[in-house]
C-alpha positions as CSV (number, residue, x, y, z in Angstrom):
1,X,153.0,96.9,126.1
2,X,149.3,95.1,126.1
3,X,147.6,95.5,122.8
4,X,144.2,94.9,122.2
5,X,143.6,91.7,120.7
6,X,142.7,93.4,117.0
7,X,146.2,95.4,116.7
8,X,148.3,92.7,118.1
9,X,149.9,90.7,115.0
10,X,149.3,92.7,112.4
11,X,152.6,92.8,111.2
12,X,153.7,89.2,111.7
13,X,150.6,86.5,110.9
14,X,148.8,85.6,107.6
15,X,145.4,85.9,109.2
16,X,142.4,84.4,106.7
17,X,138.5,84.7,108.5
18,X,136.8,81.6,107.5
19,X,133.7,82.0,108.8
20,X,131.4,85.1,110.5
21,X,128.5,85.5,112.1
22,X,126.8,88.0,114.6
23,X,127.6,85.0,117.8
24,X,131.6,83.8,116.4
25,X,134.1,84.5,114.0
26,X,136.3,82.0,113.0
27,X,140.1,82.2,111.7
28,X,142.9,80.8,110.8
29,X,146.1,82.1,111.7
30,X,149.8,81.1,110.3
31,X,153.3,82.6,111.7
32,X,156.1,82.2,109.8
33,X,158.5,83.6,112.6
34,X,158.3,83.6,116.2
35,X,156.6,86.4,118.2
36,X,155.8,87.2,121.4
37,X,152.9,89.5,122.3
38,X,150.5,90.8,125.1
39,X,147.3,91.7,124.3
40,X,143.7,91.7,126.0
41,X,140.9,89.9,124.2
42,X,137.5,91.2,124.9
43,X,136.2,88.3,123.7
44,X,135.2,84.6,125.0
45,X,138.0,82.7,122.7
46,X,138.7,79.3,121.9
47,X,142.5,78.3,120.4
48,X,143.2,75.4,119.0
49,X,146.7,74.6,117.4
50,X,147.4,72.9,114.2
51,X,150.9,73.1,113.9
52,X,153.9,74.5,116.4
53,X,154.7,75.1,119.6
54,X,153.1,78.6,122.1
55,X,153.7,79.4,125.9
56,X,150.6,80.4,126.7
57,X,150.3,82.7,130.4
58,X,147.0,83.3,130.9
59,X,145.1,84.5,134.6
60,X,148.4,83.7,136.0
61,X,148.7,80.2,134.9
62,X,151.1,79.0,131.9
63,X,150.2,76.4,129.4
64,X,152.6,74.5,126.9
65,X,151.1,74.1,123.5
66,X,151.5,72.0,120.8
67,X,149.7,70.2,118.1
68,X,146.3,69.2,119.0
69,X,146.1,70.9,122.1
70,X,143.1,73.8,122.7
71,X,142.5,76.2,125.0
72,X,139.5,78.6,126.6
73,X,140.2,82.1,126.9
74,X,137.3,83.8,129.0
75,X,135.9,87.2,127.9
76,X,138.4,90.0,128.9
77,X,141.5,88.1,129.6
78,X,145.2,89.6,129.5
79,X,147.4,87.0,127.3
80,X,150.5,86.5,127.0
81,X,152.0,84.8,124.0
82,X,155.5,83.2,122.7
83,X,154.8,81.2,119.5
84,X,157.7,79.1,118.7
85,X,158.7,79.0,115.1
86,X,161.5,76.6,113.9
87,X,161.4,75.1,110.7
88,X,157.5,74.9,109.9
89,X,154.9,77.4,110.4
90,X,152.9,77.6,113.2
91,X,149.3,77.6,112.4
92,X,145.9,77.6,115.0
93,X,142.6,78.1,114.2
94,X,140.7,80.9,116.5
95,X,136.9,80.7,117.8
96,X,135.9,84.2,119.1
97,X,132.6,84.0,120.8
98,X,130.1,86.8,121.7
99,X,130.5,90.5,122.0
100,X,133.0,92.3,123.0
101,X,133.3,94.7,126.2
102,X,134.9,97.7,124.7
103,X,134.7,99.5,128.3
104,X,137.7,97.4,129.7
105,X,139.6,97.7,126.6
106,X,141.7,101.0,127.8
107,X,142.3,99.7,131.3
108,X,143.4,96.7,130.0
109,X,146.1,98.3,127.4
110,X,147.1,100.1,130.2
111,X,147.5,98.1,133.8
112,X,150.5,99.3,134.1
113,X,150.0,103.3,134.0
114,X,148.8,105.2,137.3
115,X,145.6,106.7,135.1
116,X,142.6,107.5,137.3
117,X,139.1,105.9,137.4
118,X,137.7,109.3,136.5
119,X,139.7,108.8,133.4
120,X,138.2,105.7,132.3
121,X,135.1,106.8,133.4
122,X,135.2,110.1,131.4
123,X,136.0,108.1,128.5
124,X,132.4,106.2,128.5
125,X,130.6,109.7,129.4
126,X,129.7,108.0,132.6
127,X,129.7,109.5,136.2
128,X,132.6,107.6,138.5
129,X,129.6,106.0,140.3
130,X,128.3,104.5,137.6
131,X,131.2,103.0,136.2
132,X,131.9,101.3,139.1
133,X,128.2,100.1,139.2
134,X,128.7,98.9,135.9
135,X,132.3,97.2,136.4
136,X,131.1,95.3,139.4
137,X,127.8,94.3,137.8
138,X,130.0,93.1,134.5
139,X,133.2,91.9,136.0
140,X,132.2,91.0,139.4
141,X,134.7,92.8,141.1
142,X,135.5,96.6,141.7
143,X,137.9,98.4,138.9
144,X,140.8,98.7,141.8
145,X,140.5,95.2,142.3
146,X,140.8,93.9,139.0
147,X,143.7,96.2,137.8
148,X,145.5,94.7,141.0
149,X,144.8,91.5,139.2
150,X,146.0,91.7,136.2
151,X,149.3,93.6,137.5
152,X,150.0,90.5,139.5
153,X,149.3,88.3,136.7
154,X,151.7,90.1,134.4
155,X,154.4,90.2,137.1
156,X,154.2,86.7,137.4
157,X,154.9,86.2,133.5
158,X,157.7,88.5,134.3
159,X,158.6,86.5,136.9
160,X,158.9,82.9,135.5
161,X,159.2,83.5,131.8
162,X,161.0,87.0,131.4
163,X,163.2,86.1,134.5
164,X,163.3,89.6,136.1
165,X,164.3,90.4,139.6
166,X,161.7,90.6,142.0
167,X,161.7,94.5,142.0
168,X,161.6,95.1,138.4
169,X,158.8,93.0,138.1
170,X,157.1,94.5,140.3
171,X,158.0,98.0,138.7
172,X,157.2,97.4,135.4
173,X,153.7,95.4,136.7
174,X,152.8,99.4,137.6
175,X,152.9,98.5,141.4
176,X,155.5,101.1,143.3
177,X,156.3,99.7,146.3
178,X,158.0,96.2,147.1
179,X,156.6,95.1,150.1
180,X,153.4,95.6,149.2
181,X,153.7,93.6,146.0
182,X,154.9,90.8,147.8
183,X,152.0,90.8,150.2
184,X,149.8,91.4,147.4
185,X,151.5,88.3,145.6
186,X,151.6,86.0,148.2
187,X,147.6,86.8,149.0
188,X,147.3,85.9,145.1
189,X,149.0,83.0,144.5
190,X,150.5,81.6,148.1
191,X,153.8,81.8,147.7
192,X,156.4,84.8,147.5
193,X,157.8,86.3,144.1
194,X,161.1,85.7,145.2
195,X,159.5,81.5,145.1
196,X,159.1,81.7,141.8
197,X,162.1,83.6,140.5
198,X,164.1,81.1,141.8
């Protein structure tokens, strides 16, 4: 389940703000035992780690970290997230940049679910026309478009760090039928699902 980036590790990080402002917001974040999350950040974001090890998946690409190593995360990304806890802590220090687009917040949380437009839409008091006015306008591309996205990038996390089978990944990425995942897949990132399962 995709959380959004304020609910996401609640439970399992000491989380201290350090500094706030109406432009950033800057934290520091220790984990005293590994997690592994997915959540959207409406945010521009900048991560830097101090201490530990994360697999970072992110627009369909994955990035090792370790000590010393920082990364961008652009405004309304899907992450996902293994921070590797052995014997120390794993601490980072979090830049969040900007405002936040709450419109793509429920879309986001929910990729995987076959909810409407209308729905969203709804949701914003906005007419379906305008939302989609306003998504390309904000996003760049059309709502359809990017949901198809972000189910690709997930199945690909599925794919190469969860291990799945090419048919539940593309199940539980929200698409329903195979062969047109795997076109869809192929379009994305040149090469088939069954590639990268291997």
């Amino acid at each position: 389940m995709i959380r959004l980036y304020e609910n996401f590790n609640q439970r399992r990080a000491k989380v201290e703000l350090l500094y706030a402002d109406g432009i950033m917001n800057m934290a520091f974040c220790q984990y005293h035992r590994s997690s592994e999350d997915a959540f959207f950040m409406p945010y521009a974001a900048l991560t830097y780690v101090r201490e530990g090890r994360k697999v970072v998946f992110l627009n369909g690409e994955q990035y090792d970290m370790k000590a010393g190593d920082a990364l961008f995360v652009p405004k309304n990304s899907i992450l996902y997230s293994d921070i590797l806890v052995k014997r120390e802590p794993f601490v980072s220090l979090n830049l969040l940049l900007g405002d936040a687009d709450i419109l793509l917040s429920p879309m986001a949380c929910h990729i995987t679910d076959r909810m409407q437009l209308q729905y969203y839409a709804s949701a914003h008091n906005m007419s379906l026309s305008t939302f989609k006015r306003w998504f390309k306008k904000n996003v760049g591309c059309s709502p359809g478009q990017w949901m198809i996205e972000k189910r690709l990038q997930q199945a690909k996390y599925l794919l190469q760090h969860k291990r799945l089978s090419v048919k539940e990944a593309c199940y539980r990425s929200g698409f329903e039928d195979v062969s047109y995942f795997i076109r869809r897949y192929k379009l994305a990132f040149g090469h088939t699902p069954g590639q990268v399962a291997i």
